[in-house]
ZAZABA-278362 format. One record per residue (C-alpha): x, y, z. Coordinates in steps of 0.02 Angstrom, whole numbers, always signed. Each point is the difference from the previous one (the first is absolute). Layout:
BEGIN
<<X; Y; Z>>
...
This chain:
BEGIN
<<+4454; -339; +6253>>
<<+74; +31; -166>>
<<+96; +170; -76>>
<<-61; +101; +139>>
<<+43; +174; -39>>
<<+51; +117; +125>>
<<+32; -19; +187>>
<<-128; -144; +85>>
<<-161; +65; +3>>
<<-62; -44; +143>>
<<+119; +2; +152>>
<<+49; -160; +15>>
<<-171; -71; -75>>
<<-33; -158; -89>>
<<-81; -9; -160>>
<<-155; +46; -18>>
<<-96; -140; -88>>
<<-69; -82; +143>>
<<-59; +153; +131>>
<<-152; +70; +0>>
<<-55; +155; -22>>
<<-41; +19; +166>>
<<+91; -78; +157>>
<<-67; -60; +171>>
<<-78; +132; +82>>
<<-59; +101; -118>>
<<+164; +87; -49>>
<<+15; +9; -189>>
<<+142; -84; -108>>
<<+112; +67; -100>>
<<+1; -10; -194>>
<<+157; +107; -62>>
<<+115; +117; +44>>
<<+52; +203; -33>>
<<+142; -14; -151>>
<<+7; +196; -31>>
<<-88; +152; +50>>
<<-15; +167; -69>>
<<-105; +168; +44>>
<<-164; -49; -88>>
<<+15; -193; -21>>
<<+108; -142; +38>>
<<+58; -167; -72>>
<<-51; -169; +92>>
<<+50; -176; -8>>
<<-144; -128; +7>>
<<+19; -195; +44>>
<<-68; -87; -149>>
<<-54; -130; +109>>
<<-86; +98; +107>>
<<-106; +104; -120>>
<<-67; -164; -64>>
<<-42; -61; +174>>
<<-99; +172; +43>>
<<-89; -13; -174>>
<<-92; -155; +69>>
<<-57; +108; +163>>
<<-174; +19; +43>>
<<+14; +192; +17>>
<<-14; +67; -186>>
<<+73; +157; +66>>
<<+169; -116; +44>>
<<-6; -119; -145>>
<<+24; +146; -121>>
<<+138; +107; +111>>
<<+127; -71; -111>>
<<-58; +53; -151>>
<<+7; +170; -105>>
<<-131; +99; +74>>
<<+9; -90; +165>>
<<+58; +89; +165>>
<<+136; -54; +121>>
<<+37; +61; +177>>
<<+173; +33; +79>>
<<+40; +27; +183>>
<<+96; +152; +51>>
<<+24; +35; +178>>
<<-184; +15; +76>>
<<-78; +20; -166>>
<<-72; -75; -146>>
<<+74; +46; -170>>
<<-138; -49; -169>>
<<+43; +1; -173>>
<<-69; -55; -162>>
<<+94; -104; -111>>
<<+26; +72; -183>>
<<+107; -148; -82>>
<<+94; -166; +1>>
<<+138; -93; -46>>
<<+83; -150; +25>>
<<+172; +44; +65>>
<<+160; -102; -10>>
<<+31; -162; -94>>
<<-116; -105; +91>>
<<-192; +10; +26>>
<<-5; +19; +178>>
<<-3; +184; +25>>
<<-106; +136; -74>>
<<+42; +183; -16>>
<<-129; +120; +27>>
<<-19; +218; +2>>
<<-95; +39; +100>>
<<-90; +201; +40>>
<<-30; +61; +182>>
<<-183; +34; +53>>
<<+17; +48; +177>>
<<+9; -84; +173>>
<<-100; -34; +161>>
<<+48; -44; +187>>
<<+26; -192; +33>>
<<-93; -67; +159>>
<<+139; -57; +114>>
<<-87; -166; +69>>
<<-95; -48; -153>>
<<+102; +91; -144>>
<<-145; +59; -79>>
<<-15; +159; -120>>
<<-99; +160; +75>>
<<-9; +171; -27>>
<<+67; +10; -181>>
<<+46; +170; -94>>
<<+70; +57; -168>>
<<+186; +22; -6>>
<<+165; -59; +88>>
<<+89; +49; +138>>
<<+143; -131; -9>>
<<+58; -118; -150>>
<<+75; -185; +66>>
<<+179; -51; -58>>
<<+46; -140; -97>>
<<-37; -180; +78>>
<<-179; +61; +82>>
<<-100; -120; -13>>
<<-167; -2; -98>>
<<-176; -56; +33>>
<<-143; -54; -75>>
<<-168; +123; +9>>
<<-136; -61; +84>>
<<-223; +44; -25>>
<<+7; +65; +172>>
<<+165; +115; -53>>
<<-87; +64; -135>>
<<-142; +50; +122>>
<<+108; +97; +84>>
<<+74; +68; -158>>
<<-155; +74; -86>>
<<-125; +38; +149>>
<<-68; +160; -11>>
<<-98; +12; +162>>
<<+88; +154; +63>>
<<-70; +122; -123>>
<<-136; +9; -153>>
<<-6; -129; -110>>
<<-116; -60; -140>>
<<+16; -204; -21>>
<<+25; -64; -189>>
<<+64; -147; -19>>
<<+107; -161; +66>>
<<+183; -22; +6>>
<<+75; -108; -136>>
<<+42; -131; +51>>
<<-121; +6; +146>>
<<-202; -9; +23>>
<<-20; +69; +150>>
<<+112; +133; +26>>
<<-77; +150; -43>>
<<+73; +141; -127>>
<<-35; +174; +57>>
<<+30; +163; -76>>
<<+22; +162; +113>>
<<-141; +111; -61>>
<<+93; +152; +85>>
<<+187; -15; -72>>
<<-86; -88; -180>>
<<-102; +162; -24>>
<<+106; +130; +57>>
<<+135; -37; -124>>
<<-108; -54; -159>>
<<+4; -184; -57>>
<<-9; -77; -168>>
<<-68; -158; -56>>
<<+66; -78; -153>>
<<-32; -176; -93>>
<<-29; -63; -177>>
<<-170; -21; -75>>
<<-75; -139; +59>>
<<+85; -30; +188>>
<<-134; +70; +118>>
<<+49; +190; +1>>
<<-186; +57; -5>>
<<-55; -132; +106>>
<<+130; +35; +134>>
<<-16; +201; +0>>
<<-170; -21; +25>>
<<+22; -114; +155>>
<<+132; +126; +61>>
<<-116; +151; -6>>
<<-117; -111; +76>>
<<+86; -18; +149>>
<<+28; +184; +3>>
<<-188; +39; -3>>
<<-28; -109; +152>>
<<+156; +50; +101>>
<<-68; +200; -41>>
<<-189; -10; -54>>
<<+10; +199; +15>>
<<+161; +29; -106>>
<<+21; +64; -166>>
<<+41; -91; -154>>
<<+0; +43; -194>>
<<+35; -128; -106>>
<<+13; +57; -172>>
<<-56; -184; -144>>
<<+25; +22; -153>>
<<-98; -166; -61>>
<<-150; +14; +117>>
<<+62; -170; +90>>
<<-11; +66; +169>>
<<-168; +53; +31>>
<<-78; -168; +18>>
<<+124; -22; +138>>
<<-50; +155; +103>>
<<-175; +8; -11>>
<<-25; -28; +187>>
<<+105; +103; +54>>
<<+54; +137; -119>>
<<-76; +138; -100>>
<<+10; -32; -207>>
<<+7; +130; -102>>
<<+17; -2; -186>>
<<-62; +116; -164>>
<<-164; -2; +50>>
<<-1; +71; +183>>
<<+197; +77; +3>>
<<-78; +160; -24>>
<<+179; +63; +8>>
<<-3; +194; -50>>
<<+139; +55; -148>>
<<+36; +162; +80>>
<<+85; -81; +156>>
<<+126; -31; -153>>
<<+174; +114; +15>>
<<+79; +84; -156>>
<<+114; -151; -36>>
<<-170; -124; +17>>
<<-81; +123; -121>>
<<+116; +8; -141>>
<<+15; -183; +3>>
<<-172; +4; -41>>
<<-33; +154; -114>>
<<+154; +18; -70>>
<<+23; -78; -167>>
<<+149; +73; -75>>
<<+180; -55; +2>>
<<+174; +76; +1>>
<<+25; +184; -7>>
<<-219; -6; -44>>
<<-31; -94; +170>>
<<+83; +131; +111>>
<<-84; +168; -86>>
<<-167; -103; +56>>
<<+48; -47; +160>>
<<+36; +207; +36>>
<<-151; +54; -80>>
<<-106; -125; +110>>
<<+92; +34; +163>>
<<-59; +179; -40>>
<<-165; -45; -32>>
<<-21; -123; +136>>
<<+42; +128; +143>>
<<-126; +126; -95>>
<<-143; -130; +19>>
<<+49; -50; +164>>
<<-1; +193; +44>>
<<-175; +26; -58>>
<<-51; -131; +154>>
<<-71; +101; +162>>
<<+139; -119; +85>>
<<+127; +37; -111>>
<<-35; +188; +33>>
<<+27; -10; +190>>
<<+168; -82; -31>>
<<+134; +161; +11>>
<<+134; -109; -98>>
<<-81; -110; -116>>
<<+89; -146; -96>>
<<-47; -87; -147>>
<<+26; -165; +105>>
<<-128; +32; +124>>
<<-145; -98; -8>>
<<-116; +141; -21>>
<<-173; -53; -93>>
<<-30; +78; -178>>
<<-125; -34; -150>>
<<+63; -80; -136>>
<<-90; +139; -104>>
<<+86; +129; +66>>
<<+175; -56; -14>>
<<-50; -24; -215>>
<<-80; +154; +5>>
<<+166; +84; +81>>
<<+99; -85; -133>>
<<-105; +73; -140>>
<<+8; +177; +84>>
<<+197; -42; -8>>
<<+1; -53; -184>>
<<-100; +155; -55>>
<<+156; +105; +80>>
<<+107; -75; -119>>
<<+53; +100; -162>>
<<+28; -149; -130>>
<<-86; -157; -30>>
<<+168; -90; +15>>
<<-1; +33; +187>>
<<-171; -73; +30>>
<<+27; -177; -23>>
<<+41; -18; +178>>
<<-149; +67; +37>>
<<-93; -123; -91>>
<<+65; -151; +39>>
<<-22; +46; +156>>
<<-208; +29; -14>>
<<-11; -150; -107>>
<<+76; -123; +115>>
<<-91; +55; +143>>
<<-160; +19; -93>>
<<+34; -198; -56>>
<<+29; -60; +165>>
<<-177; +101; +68>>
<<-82; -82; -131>>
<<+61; -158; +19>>
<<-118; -125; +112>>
<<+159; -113; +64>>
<<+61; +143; +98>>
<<-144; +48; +91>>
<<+47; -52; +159>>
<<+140; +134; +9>>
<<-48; +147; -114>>
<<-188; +0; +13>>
<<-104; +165; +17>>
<<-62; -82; +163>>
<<+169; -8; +98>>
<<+25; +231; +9>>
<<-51; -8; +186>>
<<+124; +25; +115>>
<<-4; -197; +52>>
<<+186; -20; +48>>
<<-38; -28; +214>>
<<-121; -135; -74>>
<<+98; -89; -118>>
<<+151; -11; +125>>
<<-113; -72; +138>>
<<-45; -126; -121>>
<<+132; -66; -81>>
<<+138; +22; +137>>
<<-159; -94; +114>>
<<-4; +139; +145>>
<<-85; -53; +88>>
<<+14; -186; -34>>
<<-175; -58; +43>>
<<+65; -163; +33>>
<<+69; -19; -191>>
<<+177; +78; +8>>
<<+29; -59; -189>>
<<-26; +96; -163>>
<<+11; -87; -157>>
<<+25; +124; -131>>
<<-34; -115; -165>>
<<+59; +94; -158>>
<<-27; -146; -108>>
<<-145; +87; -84>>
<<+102; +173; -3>>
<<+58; +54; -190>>
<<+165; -77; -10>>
<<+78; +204; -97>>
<<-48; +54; +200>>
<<+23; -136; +100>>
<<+183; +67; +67>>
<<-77; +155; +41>>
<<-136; -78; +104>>
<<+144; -85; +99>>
<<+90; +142; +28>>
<<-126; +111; +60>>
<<-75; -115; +136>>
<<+205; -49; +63>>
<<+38; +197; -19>>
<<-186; +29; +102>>
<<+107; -121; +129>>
<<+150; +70; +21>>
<<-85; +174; +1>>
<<-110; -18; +136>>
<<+127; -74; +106>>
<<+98; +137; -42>>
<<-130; +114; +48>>
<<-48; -71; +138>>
<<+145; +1; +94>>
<<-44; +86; +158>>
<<-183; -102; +22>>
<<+18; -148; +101>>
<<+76; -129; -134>>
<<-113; -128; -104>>
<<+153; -111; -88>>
<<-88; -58; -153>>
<<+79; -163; -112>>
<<-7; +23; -206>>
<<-8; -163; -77>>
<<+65; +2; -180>>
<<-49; -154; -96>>
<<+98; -37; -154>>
<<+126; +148; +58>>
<<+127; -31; -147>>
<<-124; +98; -102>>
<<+5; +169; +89>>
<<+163; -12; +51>>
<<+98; -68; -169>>
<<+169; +4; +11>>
<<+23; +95; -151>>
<<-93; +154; +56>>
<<+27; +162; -37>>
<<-10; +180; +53>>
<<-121; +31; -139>>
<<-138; -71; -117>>
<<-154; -85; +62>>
<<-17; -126; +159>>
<<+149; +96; +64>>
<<-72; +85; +156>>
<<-76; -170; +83>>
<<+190; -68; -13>>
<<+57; +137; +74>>
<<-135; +40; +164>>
<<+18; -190; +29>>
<<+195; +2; +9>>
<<-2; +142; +108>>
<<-134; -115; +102>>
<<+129; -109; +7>>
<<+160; +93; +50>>
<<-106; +132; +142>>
<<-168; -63; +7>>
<<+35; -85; +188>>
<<+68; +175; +53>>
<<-186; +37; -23>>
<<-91; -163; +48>>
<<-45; -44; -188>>
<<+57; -190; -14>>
<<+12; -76; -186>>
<<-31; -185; -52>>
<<+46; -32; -159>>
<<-39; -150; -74>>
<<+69; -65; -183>>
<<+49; -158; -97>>
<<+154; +94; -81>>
<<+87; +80; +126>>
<<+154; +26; -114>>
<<-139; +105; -111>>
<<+3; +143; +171>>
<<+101; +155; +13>>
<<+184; -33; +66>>
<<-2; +54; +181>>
<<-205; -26; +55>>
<<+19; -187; +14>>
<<+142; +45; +137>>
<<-110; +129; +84>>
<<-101; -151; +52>>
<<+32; -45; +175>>
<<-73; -192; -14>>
<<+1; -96; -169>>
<<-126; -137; -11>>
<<+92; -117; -148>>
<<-114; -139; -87>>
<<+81; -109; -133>>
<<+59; +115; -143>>
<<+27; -96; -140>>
<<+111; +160; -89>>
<<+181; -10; +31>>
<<-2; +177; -17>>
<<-130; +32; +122>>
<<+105; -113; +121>>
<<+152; +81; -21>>
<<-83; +161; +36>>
<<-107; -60; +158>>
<<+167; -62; +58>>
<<+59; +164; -14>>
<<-125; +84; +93>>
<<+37; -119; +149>>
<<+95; -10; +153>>
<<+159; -124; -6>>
<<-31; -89; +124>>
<<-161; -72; -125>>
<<+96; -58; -115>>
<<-22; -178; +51>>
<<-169; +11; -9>>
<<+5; +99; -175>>
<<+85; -137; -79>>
<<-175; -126; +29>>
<<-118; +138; -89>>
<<+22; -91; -166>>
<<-76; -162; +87>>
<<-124; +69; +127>>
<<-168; -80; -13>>
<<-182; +91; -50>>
<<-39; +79; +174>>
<<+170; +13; +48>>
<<+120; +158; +37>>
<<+143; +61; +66>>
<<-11; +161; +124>>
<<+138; +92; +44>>
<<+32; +164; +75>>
<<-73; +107; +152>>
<<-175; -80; +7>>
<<+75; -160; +48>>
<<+119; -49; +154>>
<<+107; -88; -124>>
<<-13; -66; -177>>
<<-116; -135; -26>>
<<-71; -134; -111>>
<<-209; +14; +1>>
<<-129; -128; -38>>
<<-165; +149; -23>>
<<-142; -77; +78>>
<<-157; -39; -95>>
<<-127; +142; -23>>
<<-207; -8; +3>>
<<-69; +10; -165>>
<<-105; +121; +20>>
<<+174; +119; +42>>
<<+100; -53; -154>>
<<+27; +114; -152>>
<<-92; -46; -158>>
<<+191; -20; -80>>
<<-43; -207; -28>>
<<+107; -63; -170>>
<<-155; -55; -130>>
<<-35; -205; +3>>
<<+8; -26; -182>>
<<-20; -179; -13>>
<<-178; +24; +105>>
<<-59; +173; -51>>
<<+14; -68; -191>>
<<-114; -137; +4>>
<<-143; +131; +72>>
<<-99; +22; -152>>
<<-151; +103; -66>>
<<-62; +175; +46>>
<<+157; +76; -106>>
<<-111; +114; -123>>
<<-88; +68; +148>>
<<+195; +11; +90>>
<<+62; +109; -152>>
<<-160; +108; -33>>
<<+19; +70; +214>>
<<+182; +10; -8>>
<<+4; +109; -176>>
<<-155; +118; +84>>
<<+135; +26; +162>>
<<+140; +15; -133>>
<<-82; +133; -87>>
<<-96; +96; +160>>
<<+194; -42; +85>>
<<-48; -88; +132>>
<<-170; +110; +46>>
């Protein structure tokens, strides 16, 4: 061997180029040796020779162990040591040795006779020393590695580079610390949520989901086995609304205007709310309570108001006031909130509904506000995630129903540049506190987005497994890679070249990180989220004047 660097690297061994990966009797060969090692990684030498010899090996699993991405194994006294290579180098003058950083996964006991891999877990208990010899990984290690027999799982996907070792995420540890799922347009992302809550569904046909679309994709998808809900059957009342919901929708003024309004209709509010037999047997009423009132009545209070008032200057709170809320009664798009209809005291109902309790066998609500007025669509949001949180809340000390909020296109309610005040700022701020004390509660948050750099700083982090698809956005990878654990990062750095169907999950829903192949999903269970086929949709022709006289009547009746 040439411009070895180092001490030997294998005691007293010969060059690698002509042994095998693995020997007689089973035992496997060596393919490099520990240079370096520090707390959270360590630096390995690898036989040139020997990497080329292994690439040719019938195992996939072994003929990619020496490359980034791959996975090695290391023998420390009765254990197994795994780690995931991050990069490579050629070290030295010569080509026969390649450099290689490597991040520690975790380890598992070594069968004595056989020196098989068993009984893997997370972590490390001891780190080998400089000249331990590494290993290629093997299909059957990898078994070992991600099994997930021992406690509730939901099946998703392959192993890269395998097709037959299963990828498994823990359903318990995944939903009790939030998870996000984040690709570029175009990679799967609606396709593989779907198949995730999928597998959800069937591992707990009684549980409780709300998934909140925002394009009406998902609804095609859940028909068997969820309950869709959109404008026309919501039937979601506006007085479960709190003051901050409220002014977000009444109030019209800005600056100094914007907070005289919102104290005249906090005032008002709790005055309409009063005049509710319910509201009267409540000692210490608040304007947040979600008391029932009439619509009428809470204008009619706000005229009695304005009459108090001794100039005319000092009525144009007043007014705007009445005349928004008289525009939005009149105003057919927002029926399914603020109709006449919706005064009863339906709150029990709508809960049971939506939150799917019981389940009847379809645990799933699809909430689609793609049909909701976009001035109100925030508000919708945040009152059916607050409606979460608050019932969990408030149901503390009933025996616990967990419920999962889905949040589709999440980079919208939670923007990164959101502030304390202004409009769409209360769904940002009910689903960051989701995300920082929902689990204390049993409220789990998926959040799913295509511009994860586009989220409040910090709620990205508060998710305990991150599902990573290709993103195509240097920004968003930086930020992804952020949000990770370091021992990932090998793994980060193949996000730019992942595949359509492809991820990367990290984090407490998996045993370690891992590279996924999502499995294929029924039509009938995909979301309608399909990319337009121009080059076959344009040569259908005829039937357009009859195409454009339907779609203006639905333009102009908006969508009824």
């Amino acid at each position: 061997m040439t411009d070895m660097p180092g001490p030997g690297v294998f005691a007293g061994a010969t060059p690698l180029a002509a042994a095998a990966p693995v020997a007689a009797g089973g035992m496997p060969m060596p393919i490099g040796c520990v240079l370096a090692v520090a707390g959270g990684g360590s630096r390995v030498l690898f036989d040139r020779n020997a990497l080329e010899l292994i690439a040719q090996d019938a195992d996939p699993v072994v003929a990619t162990a020496g490359q980034v991405g791959g996975q090695i194994k290391m023998r420390v006294g009765g254990a197994w040591l795994i780690a995931n290579i991050r990069s490579l180098v050629l070290e030295g003058t010569g080509n026969d040795w390649v450099a290689a950083d490597i991040d520690f996964l975790g380890e598992g006991d070594e069968e004595r006779l056989t020196g098989k891999l068993y009984s893997f877990r997370r972590g490390v208990t001891r780190y080998p020393i400089p000249g331990c010899e590494v290993f290629a990984i093997t299909t059957r290690d990898l078994e070992q590695i991600y099994s997930a027999a021992d406690q509730p799982h939901i099946r998703v996907g392959t192993v890269y580079p395998t097709r037959s070792v299963h990828a498994s995420l823990y359903v318990d540890a995944m939903l009790g610390k939030h998870f996000a799922l984040v690709g570029s347009t175009g990679t799967g992302k609606s396709t593989a949520a779907a198949l995730i809550l999928h597998r959800i569904c069937e591992l707990a046909p009684q549980g409780h989901v709300v998934m909140i679309d925002p394009h009406g994709e998902y609804a095609a998808a859940f028909r068997g086995n969820g309950a869709i809900y959109d404008v026309n059957n919501l039937a979601m009342p506006y007085w479960l609304m709190n003051l901050e919901e409220h002014c977000e929708v009444f109030v019209t003024g800005t600056g100094g205007d914007r907070s005289v309004d919102r104290d005249i209709l906090a005032k008002c509010l709790l005055m309409a709310r009063a005049k509710n037999r319910l509201g009267q047997e409540i000692a210490k009423l608040t304007v947040d309570a979600p008391i029932p009132y009439l619509l009428s009545d809470l204008t009619a209070i706000l005229a009695a108001e304005m009459g108090k008032m001794d100039r005319a200057g000092d009525t144009s709170p007043y007014l705007r006031l009445k005349a928004k809320i008289d525009e939005i009664k009149a105003d057919p798009r927002y029926s399914f909130m603020f109709s006449g209809m919706l005064v009863a005291d339906t709150m029990g109902d709508f809960l049971a509904r939506v939150f799917r309790m019981p389940g009847d066998g379809k645990p799933i609500s699809i909430i689609d506000v793609s049909g909701v007025p976009s001035e109100i669509t925030s508000v919708v949001v945040a009152v059916l995630s607050r409606m979460t949180f608050d019932f969990a809340i408030w149901s503390r000390n009933e025996p616990k129903r967990p419920i999962l909020l889905v949040c589709e296109e999440a980079h919208r309610y939670i923007p990164s540049d959101a502030r304390g005040e202004g409009r769409g700022a209360s769904v940002g701020r009910i689903l960051s506190r989701i995300a920082k004390e929902g689990r204390k509660y049993g409220v789990s948050l998926g959040l799913i987005t295509q511009r994860p750099s586009d989220l409040e700083e910090g709620v990205l982090s508060q998710c305990g497994t991150i599902i990573a698809m290709r993103l195509n956005n240097e920004r968003d990878q930086a930020f992804v890679r952020a949000a990770m654990p370091e021992g990932a990062r090998g793994f980060l750095d193949s996000i730019p070249a992942l595949r359509n169907r492809e991820c990367i999950i990290c984090g407490e829903g998996v045993a370690v990180p891992i590279r996924v192949s999502f499995d294929a999903l029924e039509e009938g269970k995909r979301p309608a989220s399909g990319d337009p086929l121009f080059s076959t949709l344009w040569r259908d022709v005829g039937g357009e004047e009859a195409i454009i006289q339907r779609t203006v009547l639905r333009w102009r009746a908006q969508g009824r």
